[in-house]
C-alpha positions in Angstrom: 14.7 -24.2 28.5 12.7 -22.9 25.6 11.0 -19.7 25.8 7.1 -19.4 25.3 5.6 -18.1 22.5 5.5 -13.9 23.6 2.7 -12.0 21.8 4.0 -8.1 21.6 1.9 -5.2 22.4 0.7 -3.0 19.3 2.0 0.3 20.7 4.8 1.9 23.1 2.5 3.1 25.7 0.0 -0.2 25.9 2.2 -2.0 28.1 2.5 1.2 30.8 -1.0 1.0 30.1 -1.8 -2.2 31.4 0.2 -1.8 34.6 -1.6 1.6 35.8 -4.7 0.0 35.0 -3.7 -3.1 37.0 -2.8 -1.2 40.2 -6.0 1.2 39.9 -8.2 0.5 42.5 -10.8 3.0 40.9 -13.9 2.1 38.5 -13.5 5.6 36.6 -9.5 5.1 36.5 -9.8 1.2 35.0 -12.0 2.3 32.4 -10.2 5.7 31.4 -7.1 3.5 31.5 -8.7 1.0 29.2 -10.3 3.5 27.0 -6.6 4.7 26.7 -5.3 1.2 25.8 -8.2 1.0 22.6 -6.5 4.1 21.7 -2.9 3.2 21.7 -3.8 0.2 19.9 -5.4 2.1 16.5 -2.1 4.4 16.8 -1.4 2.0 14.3 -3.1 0.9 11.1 -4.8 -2.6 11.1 -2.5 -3.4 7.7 0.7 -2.6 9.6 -0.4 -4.0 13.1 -1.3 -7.5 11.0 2.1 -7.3 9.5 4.1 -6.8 12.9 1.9 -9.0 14.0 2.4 -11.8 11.6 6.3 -11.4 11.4 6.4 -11.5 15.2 4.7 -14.5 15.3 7.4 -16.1 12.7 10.4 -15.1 14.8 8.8 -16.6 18.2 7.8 -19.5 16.7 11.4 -20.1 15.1 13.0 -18.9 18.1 10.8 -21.7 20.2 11.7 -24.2 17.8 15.7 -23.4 18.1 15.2 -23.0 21.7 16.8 -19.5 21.8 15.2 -16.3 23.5 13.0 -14.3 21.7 12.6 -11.6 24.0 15.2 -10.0 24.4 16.6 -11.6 22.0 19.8 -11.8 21.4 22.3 -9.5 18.4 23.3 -13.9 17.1 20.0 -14.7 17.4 18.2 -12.3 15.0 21.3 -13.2 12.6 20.9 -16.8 12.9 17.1 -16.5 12.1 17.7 -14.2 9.3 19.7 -16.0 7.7 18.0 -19.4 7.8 14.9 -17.4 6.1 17.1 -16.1 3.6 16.5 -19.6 2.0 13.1 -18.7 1.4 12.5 -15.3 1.8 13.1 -11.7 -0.7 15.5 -9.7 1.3 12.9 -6.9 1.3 10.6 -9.3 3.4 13.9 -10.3 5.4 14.4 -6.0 6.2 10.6 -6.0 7.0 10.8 -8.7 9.8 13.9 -7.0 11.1 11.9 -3.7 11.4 9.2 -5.7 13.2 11.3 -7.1 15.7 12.9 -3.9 16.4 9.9 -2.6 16.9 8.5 -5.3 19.0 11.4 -5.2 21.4 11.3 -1.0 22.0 7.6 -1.9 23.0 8.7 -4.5 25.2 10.8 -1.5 26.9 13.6 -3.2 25.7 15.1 0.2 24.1 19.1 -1.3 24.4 18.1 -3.4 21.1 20.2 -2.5 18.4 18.5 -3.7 14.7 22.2 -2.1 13.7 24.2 -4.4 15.4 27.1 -5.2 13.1 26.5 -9.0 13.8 22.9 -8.4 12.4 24.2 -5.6 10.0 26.6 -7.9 8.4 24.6 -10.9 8.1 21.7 -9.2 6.3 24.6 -7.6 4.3 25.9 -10.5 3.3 22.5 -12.2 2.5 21.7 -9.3 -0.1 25.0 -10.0 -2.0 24.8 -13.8 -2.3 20.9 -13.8 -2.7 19.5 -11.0 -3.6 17.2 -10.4 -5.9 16.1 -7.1 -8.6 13.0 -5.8 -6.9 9.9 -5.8 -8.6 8.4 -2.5 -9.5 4.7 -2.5 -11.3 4.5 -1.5 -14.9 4.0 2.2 -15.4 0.9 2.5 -16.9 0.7 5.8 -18.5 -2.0 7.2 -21.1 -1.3 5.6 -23.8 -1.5 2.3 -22.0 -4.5 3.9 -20.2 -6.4 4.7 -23.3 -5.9 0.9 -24.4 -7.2 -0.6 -21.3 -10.8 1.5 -21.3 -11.7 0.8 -25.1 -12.0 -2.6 -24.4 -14.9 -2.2 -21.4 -18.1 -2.1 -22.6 -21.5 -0.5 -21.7 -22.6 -3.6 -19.5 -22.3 -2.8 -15.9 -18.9 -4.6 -15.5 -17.9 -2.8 -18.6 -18.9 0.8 -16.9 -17.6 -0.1 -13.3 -14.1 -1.1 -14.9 -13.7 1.8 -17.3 -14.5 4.1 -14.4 -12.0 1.9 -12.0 -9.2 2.5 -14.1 -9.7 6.1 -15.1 -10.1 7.6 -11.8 -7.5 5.1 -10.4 -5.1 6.9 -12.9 -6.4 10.3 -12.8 -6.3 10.3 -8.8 -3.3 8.6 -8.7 -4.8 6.4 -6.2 -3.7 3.0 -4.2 -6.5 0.4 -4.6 -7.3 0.5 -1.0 -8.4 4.2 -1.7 -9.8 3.0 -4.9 -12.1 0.5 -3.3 -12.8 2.6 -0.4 -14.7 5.5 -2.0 -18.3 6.1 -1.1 -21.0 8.6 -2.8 -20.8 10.7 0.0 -17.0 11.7 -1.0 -17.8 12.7 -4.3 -18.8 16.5 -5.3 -19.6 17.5 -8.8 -19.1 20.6 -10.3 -19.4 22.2 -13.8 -15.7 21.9 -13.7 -15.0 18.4 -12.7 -14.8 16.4 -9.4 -13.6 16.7 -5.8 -12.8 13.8 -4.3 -12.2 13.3 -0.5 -10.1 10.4 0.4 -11.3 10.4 4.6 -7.7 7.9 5.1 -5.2 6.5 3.5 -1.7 5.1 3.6 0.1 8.3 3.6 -1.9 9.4 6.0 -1.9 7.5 9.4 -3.7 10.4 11.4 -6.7 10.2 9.4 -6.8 13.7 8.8 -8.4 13.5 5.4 -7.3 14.7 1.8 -9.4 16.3 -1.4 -8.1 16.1 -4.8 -9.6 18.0 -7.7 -10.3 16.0 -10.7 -10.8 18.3 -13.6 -13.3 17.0 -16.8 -11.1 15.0 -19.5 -10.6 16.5 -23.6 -12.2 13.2 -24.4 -15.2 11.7 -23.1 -14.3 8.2 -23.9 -11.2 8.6 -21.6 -12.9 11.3 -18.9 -13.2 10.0 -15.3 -15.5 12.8 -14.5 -17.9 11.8 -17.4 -17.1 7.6 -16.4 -17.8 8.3 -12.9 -21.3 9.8 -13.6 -22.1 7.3 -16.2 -21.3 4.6 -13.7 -23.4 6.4 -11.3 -26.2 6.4 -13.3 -26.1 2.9 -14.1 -25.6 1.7 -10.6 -28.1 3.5 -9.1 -25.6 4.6 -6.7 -27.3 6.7 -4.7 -24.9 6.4 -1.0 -22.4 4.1 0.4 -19.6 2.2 -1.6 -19.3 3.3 -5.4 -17.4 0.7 -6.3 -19.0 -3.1 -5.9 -18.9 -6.3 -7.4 -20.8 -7.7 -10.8 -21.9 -10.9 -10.1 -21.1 -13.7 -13.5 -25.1 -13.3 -14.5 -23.7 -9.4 -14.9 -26.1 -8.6 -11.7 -24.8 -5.9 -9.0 -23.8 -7.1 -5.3 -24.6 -5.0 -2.8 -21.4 -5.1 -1.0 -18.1 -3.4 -1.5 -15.4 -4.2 -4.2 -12.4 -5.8 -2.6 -9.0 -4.3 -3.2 -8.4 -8.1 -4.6 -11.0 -7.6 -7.8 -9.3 -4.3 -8.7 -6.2 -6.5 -9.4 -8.3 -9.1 -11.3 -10.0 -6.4 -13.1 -6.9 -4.8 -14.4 -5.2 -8.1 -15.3 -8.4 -9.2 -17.3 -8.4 -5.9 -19.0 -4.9 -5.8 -19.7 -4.9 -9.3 -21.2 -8.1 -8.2 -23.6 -5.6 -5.1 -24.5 -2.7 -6.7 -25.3 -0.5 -5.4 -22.7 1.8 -7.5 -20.9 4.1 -6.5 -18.1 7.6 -8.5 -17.5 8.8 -10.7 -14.5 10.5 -7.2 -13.0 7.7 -5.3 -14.3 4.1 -7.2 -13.7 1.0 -5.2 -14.2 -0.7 -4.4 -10.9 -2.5 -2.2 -10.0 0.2 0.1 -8.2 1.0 0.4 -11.8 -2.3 3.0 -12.4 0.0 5.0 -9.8 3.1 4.2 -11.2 1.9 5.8 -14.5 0.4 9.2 -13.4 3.6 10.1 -12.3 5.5 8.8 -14.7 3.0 10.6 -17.3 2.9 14.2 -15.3 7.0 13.6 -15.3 6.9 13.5 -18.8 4.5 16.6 -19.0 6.6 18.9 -17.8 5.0 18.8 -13.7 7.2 19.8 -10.8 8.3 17.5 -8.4 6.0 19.2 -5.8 2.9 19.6 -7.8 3.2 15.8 -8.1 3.9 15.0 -4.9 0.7 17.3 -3.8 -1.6 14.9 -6.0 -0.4 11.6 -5.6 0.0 12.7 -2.1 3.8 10.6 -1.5 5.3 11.7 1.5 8.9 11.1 0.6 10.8 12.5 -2.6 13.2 9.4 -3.1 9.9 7.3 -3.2 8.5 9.3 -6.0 11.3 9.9 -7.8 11.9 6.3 -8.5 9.0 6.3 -11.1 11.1 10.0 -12.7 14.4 8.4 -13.0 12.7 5.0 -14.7 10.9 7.6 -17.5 14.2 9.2 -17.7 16.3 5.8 -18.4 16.0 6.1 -22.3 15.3 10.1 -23.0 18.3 11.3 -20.7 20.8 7.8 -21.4 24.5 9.2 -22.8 24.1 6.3 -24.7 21.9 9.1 -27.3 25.4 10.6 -27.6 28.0 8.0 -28.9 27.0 8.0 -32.8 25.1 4.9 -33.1 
């Protein structure tokens, strides 16, 4: 008998949820208890509920096609599907799925699934020695491939919008979801530089908020303080998003940048540079982050005093970029005579 295709809930408690507010005979009690579910649901960002969503969805349907169970599912089952996606998929998206249906199966209430099952342990093992693949990283940006990128935008608006794009992106250390997301109202001037609030990002799932200082640059041609107000001034941007898009007649749209034209922008730019990044090592724009640390690495900056900018929550994560700026300077290789 094939199982039907089983849409998860989006957090532990929703399912709980549902039942109290099933059994309640009470007006006030349904809609508290619904209120309640809307909450459970955003305990989870719409990026990562899309993503559990979307690999869910791939397992069930496999798991229909095979006929096979896929909830609970069982230890075989999960191998057998990882492996036949191993044809087609990066291991890192083949760990990802894996985490999805782990986490898919605790909401369930199924808590006696084991993602480290050695028959799923072993298969995914096995998988990253026969397939696997380098990862790619973005291509560390730092200033000197900074200072490139800006001399070739011009005064036109694109010209502004992207030379402001790229600095503050560098300077802020920021993803381009932050990037794209900043409005007026986050930005306060001083005779000192900038303070930028960032109301949510990636790091930072409770929305709490976060305010970076960005001090005024040595150089105006490469000061996102000075780029910023230039772009302001331009723009007309008096509220809302900062960032939007130049139409091909060089006109300004009213709505918001998507995080998609920051990538175009910094590939066109790049291209009009001369700066090309390698199949391991593409430029992206991750690689604006990738390069302030790297940079502030090579400046001399403390681990935690770059952590407290670029705002990573976990020191292996950051100190990936350190050890690839450390590869040539620190390599015994200086030491055998060459």
């Amino acid at each position: 008998m094939r199982e039907r295709q089983i849409s998860p809930p989006t957090s532990v408690a929703f399912g709980d949820l549902q039942k109290v507010t099933a059994a309640s005979s009470s007006t006030v009690a349904r809609d508290a208890m619904d209120e309640a579910v809307r909450f459970s649901r955003d305990a989870l960002s719409d990026n990562t509920r899309l993503a559990y969503a979307s690999d869910w969805q791939d397992f069930t349907t496999w798991c229909i096609t095979a006929g096979l169970a896929a909830l609970p599912a069982m230890p075989e089952t999960v191998a057998a599907y990882l492996a036949v996606q191993a044809r087609t998929c990066a291991v890192a998206t083949l760990r990802r799925r894996l985490v999805s249906i782990s986490k898919a199966h605790r909401i369930a209430g199924h808590t006696d699934f084991w993602a480290a099952h050695p028959v799923i342990s072993e298969t995914l093992r096995g998988i990253t020695r026969t397939r696997g693949r380098p990862q790619r990283r973005a291509a560390a940006l730092t200033t000197p491939e900074i200072r490139r990128l800006v001399a070739g935008c011009g005064t036109d608006l694109a010209g502004l919008r992207d030379r402001t794009l790229i600095l503050i992106g560098y300077a802020a250390a920021l993803r381009r979801s932050e990037l794209v997301a900043i409005d007026v109202e986050h930005l306060k001037f001083d005779v000192q530089g900038l303070r930028l609030h960032i109301p949510r990002s990636k790091g930072d799932q409770a929305g709490e908020g976060e305010e970076l200082g960005i001090p005024r640059g040595q150089r105006r041609d490469t000061c996102p303080v000075r780029a910023i107000e230039a772009w302001m001034v331009a723009s007309e941007a008096k509220y809302g998003p900062l960032f939007r898009k130049v139409n091909r007649w060089g006109g300004l749209e009213p709505g918001r940048l998507h995080p998609s034209g920051v990538r175009q922008i910094l590939l066109r730019r790049a291209e009009q540079a001369g700066i090309a990044g390698t199949a391991l090592e593409p430029i992206s724009p991750h690689g604006l982050r990738a390069g302030f640390v790297t940079q502030a690495y090579k400046a001399g900056l403390r681990d935690e005093e770059i952590m407290q900018h670029s705002r990573h929550r976990d020191l292996r994560t950051m100190r990936r970029y350190v050890r690839r700026a450390k590869l040539l300077e620190d390599s015994p290789a200086k030491r055998l005579d060459l």
